[in-house]
C-alpha positions as CSV (number, residue, x, y, z in Angstrom):
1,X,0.0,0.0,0.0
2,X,1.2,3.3,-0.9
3,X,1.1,4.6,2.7
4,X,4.2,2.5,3.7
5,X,6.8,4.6,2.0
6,X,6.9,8.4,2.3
7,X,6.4,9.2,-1.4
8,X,7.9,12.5,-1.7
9,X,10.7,12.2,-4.8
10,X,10.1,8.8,-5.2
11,X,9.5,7.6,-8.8
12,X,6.9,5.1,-9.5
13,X,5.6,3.2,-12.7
14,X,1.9,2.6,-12.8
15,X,0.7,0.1,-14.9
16,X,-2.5,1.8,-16.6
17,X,-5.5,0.1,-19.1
18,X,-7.5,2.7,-18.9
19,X,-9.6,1.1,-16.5
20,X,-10.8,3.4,-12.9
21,X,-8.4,1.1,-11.1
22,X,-5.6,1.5,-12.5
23,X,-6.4,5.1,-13.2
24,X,-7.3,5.7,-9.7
25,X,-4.1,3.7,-8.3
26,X,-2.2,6.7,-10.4
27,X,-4.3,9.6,-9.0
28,X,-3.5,8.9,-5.3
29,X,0.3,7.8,-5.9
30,X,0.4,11.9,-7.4
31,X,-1.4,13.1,-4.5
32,X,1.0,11.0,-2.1
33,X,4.0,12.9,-3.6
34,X,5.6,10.0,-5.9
35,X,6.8,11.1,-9.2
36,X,4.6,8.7,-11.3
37,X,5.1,7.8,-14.8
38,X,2.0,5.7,-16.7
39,X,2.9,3.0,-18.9
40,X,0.8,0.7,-20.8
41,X,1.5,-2.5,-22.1
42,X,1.0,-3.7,-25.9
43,X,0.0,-7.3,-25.8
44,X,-0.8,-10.0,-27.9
45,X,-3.7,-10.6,-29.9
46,X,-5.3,-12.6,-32.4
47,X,-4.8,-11.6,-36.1
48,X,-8.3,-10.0,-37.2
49,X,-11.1,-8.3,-35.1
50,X,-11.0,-10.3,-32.1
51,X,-8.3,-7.3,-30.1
52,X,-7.0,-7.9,-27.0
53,X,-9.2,-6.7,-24.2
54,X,-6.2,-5.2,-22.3
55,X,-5.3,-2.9,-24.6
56,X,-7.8,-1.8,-27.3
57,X,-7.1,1.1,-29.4
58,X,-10.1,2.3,-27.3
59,X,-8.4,1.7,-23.7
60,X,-5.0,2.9,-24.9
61,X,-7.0,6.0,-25.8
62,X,-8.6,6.1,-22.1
63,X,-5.1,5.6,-20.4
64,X,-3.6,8.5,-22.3
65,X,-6.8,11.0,-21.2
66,X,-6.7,10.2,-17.6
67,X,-2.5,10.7,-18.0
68,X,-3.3,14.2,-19.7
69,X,-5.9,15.2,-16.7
70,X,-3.2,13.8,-13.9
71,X,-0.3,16.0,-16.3
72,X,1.7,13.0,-16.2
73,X,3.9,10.6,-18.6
74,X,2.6,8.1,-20.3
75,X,4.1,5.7,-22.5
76,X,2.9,2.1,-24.5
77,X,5.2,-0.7,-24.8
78,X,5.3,-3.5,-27.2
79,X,4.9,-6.8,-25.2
80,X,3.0,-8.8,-27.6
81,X,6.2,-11.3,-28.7
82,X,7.0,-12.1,-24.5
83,X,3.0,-12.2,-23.7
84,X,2.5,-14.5,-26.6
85,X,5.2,-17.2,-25.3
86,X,4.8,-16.5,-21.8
87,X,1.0,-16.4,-21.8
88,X,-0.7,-17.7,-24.3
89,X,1.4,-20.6,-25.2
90,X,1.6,-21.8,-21.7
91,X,-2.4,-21.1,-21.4
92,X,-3.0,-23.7,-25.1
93,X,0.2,-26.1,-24.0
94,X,-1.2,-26.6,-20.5
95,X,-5.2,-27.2,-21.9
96,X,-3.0,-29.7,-24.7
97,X,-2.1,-31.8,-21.9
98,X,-5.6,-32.2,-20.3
99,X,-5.2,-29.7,-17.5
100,X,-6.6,-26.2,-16.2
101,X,-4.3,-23.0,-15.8
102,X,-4.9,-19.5,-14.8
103,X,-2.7,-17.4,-16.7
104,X,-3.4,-14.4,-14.7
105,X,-0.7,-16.0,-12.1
106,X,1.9,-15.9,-15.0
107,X,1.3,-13.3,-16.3
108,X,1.5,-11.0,-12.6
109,X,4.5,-12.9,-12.2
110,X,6.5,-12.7,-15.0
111,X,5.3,-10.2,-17.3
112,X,4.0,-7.2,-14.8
113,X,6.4,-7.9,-12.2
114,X,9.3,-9.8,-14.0
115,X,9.8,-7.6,-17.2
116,X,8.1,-4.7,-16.6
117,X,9.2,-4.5,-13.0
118,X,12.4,-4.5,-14.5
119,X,12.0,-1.9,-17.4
120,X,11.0,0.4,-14.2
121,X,13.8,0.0,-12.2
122,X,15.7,0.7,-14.9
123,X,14.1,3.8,-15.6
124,X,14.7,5.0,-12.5
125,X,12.3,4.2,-10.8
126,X,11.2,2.7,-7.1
127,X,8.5,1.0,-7.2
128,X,5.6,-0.3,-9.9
129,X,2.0,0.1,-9.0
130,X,-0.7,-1.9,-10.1
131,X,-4.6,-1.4,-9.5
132,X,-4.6,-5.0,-8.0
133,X,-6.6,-5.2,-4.7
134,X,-4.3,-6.2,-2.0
135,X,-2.0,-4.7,0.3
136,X,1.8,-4.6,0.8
137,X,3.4,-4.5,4.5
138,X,6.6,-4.2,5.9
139,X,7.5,-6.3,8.9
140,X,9.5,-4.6,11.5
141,X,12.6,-7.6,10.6
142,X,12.1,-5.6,7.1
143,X,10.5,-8.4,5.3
144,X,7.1,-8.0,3.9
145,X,3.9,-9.7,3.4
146,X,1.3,-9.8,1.2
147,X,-2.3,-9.2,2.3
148,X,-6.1,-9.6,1.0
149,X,-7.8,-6.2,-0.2
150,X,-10.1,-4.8,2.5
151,X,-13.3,-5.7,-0.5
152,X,-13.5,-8.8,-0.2
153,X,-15.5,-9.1,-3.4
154,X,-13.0,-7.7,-4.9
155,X,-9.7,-8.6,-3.3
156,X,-7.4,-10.1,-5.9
157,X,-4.4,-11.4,-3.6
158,X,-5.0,-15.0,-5.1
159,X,-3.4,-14.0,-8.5
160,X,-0.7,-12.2,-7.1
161,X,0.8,-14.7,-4.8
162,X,3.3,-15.9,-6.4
163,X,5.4,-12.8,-5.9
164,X,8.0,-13.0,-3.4
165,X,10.3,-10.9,-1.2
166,X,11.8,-9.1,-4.4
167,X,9.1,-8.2,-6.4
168,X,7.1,-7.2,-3.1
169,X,10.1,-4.6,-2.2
170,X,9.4,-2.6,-5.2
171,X,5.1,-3.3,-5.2
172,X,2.6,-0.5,-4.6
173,X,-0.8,-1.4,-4.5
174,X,-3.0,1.7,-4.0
175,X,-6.5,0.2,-3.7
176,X,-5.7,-2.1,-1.3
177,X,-7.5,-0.2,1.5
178,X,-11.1,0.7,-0.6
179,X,-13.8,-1.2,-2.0
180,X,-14.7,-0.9,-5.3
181,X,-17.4,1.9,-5.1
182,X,-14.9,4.2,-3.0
183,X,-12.9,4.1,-5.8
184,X,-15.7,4.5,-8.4
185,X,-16.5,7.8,-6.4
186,X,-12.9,8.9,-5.8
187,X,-12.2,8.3,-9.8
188,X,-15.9,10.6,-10.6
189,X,-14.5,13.2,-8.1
190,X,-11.3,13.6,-9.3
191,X,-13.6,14.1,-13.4
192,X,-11.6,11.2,-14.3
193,X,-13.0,10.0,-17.9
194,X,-13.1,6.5,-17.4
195,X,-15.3,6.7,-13.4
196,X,-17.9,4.5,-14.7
197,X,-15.9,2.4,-17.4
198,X,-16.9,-1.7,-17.1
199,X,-14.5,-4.0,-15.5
200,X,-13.0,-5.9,-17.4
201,X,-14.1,-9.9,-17.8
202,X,-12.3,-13.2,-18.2
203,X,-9.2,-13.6,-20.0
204,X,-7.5,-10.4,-21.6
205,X,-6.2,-12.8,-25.0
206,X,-9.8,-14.1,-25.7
207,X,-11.5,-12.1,-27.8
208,X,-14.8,-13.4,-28.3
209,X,-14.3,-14.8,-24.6
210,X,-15.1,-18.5,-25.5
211,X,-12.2,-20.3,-24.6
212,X,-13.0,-23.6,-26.2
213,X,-13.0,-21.8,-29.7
214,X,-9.3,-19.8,-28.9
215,X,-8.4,-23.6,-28.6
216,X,-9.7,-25.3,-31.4
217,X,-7.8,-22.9,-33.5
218,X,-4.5,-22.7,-31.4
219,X,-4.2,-26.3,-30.3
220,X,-6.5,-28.3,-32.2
221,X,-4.8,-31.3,-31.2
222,X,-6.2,-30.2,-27.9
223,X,-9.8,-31.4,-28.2
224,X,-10.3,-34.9,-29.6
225,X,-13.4,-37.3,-28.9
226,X,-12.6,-39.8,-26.4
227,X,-14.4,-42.2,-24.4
228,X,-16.2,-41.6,-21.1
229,X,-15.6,-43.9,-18.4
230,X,-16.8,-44.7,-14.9
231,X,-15.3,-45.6,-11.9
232,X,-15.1,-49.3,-12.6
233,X,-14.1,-48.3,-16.0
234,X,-17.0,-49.2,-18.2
235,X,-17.4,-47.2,-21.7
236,X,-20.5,-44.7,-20.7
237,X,-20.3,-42.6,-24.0
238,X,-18.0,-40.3,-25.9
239,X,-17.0,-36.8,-24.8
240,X,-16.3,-34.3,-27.4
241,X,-12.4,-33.1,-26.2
242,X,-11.1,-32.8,-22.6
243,X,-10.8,-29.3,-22.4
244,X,-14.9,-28.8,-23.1
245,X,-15.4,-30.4,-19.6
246,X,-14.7,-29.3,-15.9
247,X,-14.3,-30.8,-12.6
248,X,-17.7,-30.6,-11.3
249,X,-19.6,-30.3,-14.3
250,X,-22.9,-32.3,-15.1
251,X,-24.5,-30.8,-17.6
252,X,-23.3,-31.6,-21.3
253,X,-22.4,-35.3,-21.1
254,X,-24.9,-36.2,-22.8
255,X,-25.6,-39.7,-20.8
256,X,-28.4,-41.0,-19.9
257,X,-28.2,-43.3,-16.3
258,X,-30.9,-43.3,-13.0
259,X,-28.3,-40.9,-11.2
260,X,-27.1,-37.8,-12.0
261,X,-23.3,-38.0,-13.1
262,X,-20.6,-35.8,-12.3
263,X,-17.4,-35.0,-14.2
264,X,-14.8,-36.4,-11.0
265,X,-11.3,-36.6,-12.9
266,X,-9.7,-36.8,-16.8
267,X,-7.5,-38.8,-18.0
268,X,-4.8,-37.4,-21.0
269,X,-3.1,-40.6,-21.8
270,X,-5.8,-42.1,-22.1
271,X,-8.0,-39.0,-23.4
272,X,-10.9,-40.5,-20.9
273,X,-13.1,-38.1,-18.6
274,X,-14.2,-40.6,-15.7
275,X,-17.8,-39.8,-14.6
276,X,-19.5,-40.9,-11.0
277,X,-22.2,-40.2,-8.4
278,X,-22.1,-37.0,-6.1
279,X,-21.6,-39.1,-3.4
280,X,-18.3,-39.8,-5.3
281,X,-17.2,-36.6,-6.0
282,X,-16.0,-34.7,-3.5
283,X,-12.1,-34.9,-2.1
284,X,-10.5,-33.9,1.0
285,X,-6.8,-33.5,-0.1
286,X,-4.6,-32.5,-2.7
287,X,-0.6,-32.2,-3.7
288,X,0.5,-29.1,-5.4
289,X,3.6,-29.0,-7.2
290,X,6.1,-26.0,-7.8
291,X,5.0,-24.4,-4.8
292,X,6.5,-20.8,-3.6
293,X,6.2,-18.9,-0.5
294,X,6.0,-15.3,-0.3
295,X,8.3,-15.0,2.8
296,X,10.6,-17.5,0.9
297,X,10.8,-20.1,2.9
298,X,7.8,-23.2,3.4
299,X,6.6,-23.7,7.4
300,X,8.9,-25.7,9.1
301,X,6.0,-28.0,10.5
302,X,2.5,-28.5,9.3
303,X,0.3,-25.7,9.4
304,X,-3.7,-24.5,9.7
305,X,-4.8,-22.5,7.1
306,X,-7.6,-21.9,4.9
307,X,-6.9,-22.3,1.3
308,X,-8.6,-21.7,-1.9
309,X,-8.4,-23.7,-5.0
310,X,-9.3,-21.5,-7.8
311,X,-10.1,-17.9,-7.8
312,X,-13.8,-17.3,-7.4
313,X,-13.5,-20.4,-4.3
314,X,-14.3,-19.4,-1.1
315,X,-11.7,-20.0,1.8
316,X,-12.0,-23.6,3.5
317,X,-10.2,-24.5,6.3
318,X,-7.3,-26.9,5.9
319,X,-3.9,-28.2,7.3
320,X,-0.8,-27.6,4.9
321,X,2.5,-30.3,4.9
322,X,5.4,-29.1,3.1
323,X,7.1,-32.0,1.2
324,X,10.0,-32.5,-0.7
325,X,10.8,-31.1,-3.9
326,X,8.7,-27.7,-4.1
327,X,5.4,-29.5,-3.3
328,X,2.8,-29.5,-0.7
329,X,0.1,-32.0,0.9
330,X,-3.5,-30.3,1.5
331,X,-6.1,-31.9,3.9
332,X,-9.3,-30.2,3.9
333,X,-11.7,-30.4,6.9
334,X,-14.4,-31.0,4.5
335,X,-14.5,-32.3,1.3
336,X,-14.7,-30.4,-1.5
337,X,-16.0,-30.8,-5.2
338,X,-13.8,-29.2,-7.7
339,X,-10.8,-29.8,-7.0
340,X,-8.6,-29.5,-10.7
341,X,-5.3,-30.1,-11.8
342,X,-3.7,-27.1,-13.2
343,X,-5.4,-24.5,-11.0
344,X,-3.8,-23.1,-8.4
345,X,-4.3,-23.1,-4.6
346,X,-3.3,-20.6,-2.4
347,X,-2.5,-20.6,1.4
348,X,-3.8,-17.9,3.9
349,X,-4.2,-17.0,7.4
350,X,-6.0,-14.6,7.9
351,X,-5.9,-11.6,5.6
352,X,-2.1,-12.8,4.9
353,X,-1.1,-14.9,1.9
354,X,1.2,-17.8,2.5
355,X,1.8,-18.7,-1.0
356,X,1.0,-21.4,-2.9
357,X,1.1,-23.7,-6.1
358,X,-0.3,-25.5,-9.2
359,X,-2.5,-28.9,-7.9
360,X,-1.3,-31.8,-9.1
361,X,-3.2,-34.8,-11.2
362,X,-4.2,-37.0,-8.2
């Protein structure tokens, strides 16, 4: 949060899209005394109308009005060759081999604060700012911790948690503190143009939205009929490509049988989606793999928490186990339904993020 550091001289990047938050995160880092310069990223899109929601010819217009009313800086920078590999490809290789990513996480961690982090320090400056909601504190040892947003319909610590001690040092995160329409009214206030401009919806890179039809023309290899199985193994029907179904899901199978069935688990080498009652689809633990820690280091001994395994989740309680080799043992006090592979779970106490990591095939 901006209030930690005494802004007076200090330089900071802002990452604008011409959305209120990120115009509004500006706004108070100039009124707190930093010397802010706005720069918005170029990313990758698809060839044809289908833009890239992050950075329409429309929002780069927005960014560079509310940088005229605040009289500050503001540049646009070509990322659309590292967003492409880093992003995108990871988001169509991942779905190729029958599991679910966020690519929010990678892109926060390597392309807002791995490369452009970086771009900012070496223009100078102290700190990048994002219109994120969470919080940044410093510990009197001088580490810090990450922190939930004060809205907790809007908080958004779950896709930054992957940042550590270093990128942390050098975050600012001005709307930690508000709720969203605080920041609606401060943005209106202030006769910032973009006050009442929509929030922006699922994926940045998906045009049209529809994420099964990104895929079938990125990684067509992706989706392939296959068969669908239960529990004891016994053909059911045919699904239509694993990336069209969920954990969870029941509608769409298009099977008849007395119960209703449940997608419980897939299967890419065998390209099988395994089916079963609700009474057989909830679990109580999982294993995450590539697992970080925003202090740096895992618990030395297992630890309660309440974790969440995909964004919109809400918190359950649960005991972590660090194990061997970057991963991690999760035992939920109650079982839940949709747990997935590829999604990530993220450890808190309280308002603090742990950390966390990608959950494994079980």
């Amino acid at each position: 949060m901006g209030s930690r550091h005494n802004g007076t001289n200090q330089r900071v990047v802002v990452a604008m899209s011409g959305g209120v938050d990120s115009s509004m995160a500006a706004a108070l880092l100039l009124e707190q005394g930093y010397e802010v310069i706005g720069i918005m990223l170029r990313l990758w899109a698809e060839a044809g109308p289908a833009a890239n929601r992050c950075c329409t010819p429309d929002a780069v217009a927005d960014a560079r009005r509310v940088a005229d009313v605040l009289d500050i800086p503001f540049y646009v920078r070509d990322y659309k060759d590292v967003f492409k590999t880093t992003v995108v490809d990871y988001f169509t290789e991942t779905y190729a081999r029958g599991l679910t990513p966020n690519p929010c996480l990678i892109c926060n961690r390597q392309i807002r604060f791995g490369r452009l982090l970086d771009e900012a320090l070496a223009l100078g400056a102290d700190f990048l700012a994002t219109g994120h909601y969470a919080r940044v504190r410093r510990k009197e040892d001088g580490a810090y911790q990450l922190l939930k947003g004060i809205d907790p319909d809007k908080d958004q610590s779950y896709v930054l948690h992957r940042l550590g001690q270093a990128q942390l040092a050098h975050a600012l995160f001005p709307l930690g503190e508000y709720v969203k329409a605080e920041v609606r009214e401060m943005a209106r206030s202030r006769r910032l143009p973009v006050f009442n401009r929509a929030d922006s919806q699922d994926l940045c890179f998906l045009g049209n939205g529809d994420y099964r039809e990104f895929l079938s023309r990125h990684a067509p290899g992706a989706a392939q009929p296959g068969p669908i199985l239960d529990t004891a193994g016994r053909t059911l029907g045919e699904h239509r490509g694993l990336p069209y179904y969920t954990i969870g899901q029941r509608k769409g199978l298009g099977i008849a049988a007395p119960q209703a069935l449940y997608v419980l688990a897939t299967q890419p080498s065998r390209n099988a989606i395994i089916v079963g009652t609700a009474d057989e689809l909830g679990r109580r633990e999982l294993t995450a793999a590539d697992t970080s820690y925003v202090s740096g280091n895992p618990p030395a001994s297992p630890l309660q928490i309440t974790a969440k395994i995909r964004y919109k989740a809400g918190e359950t309680p649960a005991t972590l186990t660090p194990l061997p080799a970057g991963r991690a043992h999760v035992h939920f006090d109650a079982p839940l339904r949709d747990i997935t592979p590829g999604q990530s779970v993220v450890f808190y106490q309280g308002d603090l993020v742990l950390g966390g990591g990608i959950i494994d095939r079980s």
